[in-house]
Structures are given as structure tokens and as C-alpha cells.
C-alpha positions in Angstrom: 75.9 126.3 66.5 76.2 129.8 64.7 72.2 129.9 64.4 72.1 130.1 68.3 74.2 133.0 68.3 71.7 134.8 65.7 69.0 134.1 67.3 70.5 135.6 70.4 71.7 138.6 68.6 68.0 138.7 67.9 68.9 138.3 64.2 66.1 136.0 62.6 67.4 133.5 60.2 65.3 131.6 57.6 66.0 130.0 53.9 63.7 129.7 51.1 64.4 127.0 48.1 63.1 126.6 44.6 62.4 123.1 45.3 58.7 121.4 46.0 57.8 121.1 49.8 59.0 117.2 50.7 62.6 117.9 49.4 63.1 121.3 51.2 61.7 119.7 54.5 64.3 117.0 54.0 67.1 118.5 53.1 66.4 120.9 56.8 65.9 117.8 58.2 68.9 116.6 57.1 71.3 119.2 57.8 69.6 119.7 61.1 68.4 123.2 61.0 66.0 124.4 63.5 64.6 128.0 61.6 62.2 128.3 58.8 62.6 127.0 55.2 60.3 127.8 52.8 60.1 126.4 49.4 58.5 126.3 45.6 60.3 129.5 45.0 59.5 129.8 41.3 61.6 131.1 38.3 59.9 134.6 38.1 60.7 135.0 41.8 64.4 133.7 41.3 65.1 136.5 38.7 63.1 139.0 40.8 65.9 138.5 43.4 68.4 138.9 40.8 69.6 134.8 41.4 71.5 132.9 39.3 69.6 129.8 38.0 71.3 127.1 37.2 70.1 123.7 35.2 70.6 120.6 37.0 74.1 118.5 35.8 72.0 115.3 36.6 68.6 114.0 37.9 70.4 113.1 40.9 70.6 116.7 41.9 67.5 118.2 41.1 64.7 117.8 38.1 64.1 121.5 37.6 66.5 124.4 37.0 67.4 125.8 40.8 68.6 129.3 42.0 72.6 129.7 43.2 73.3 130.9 46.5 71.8 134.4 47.5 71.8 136.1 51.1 69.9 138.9 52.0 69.9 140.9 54.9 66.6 143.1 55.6 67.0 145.6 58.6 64.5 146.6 61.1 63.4 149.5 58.8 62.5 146.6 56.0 65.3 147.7 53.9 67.7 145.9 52.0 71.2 146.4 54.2 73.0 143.5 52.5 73.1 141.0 49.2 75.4 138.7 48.3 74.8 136.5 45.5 76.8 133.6 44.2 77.0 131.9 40.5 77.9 128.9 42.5 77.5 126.9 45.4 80.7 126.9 46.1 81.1 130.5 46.9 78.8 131.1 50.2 79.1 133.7 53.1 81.6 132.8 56.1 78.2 132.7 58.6 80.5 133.4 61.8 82.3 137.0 59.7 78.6 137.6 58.5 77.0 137.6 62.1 80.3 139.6 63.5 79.6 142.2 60.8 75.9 141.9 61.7 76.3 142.8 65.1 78.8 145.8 63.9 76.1 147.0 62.0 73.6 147.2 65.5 76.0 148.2 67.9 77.3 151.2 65.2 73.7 151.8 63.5 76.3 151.4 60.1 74.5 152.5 57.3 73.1 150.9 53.9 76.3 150.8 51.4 76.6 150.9 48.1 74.1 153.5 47.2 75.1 156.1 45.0 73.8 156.3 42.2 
């Protein structure tokens, strides 16, 4: 599993959801992930983090609006050193290219990009 190879790249993975407690514990029960999910991310939050939020199509997929896909990486310094947000949840980072680049980033000491102002 690609989480393995994080963890040993001493990378520390974890996800944090806009939904209450009992369905973000079941969804990582249900996809079987083994790092920490937190959950109740409210709306504020979502637009703090510059998210997309989306209403639900249905109540069979959620009864509150939710956030699209957003990745961010925080380096050792506490800095941002990458985002990538999505409008959909269709459009989510290759996990294997993102550790590979990861690594890059460690082995090189590759700076923050995307900075000039």
C-alpha cells in the first residue's frame, strides 16, 4: 500500500472531512485506512483552506454541503510546500507521482514554488 511507503519516507499522512464523526470513521473503516481522519470540518474552515464546497446531488451522498478534494503538504519548517485543490472528486493527486516528488523534495531540499509575488 502507498501509505506504507509514506510512512517509511517518514512522510505523515492524515485526512480531515466535513462530515460528523460516525460517517468519517466509517468511511476509514471502509476504505481500510490505517492514519488519522478527522472530521466536522465546518464551512468557515473549508473557505479558510480555499476548498471548493459543493451541495449534495442527493441525500444518499451527504445531508450538508461538503468540501472537494484538497491536498496539502506542510514541510518540516510548518510551511505550506504544496496545494492542490480540486472542483471535483474526480480530479485527485496520483498518490505514487506525489510521494516520488515528495521524496525529490528531501533528497534535493527543493524549495517552496510559486512564490513571486
Amino acid at each position: 500500500m502507498v501509505f506504507d511507503q509514506f510512512k517509511e519516507a517518514n512522510i505523515e499522512v492524515f485526512a480531515i472531512s466535513g462530515d460528523p464523526r460516525e460517517k468519517a470513521e466509517a468511511e476509514a473503516q471502509e476504505e481500510g485506512w490505517r492514519f488519522a481522519v478527522g472530521y466536522g470540518l465546518t464551512l468557515d474552515q473549508m473557505r479558510k483552506l480555499g476548498l471548493y464546497i459543493s451541495e449534495p446531488r442527493s441525500p444518499q451522498e451527504t445531508d450538508r454541503p461538503f468540501p472537494e478534494p484538497g491536498l496539502f503538504v506542510i514541510n518540516r519548517d510548518g510551511k505550506v510546500q504544496i496545494v492542490d485543490i480540486s472542483n471535483a472528486p474526480f480530479a485527485r493527486p496520483d498518490l505514487a507521482g506525489l510521494l516520488k516528488g515528495l521524496k525529490f523534495i528531501q533528497d534535493k531540499e527543493y524549495p517552496i514554488r510559486g512564490t513571486l509575488e
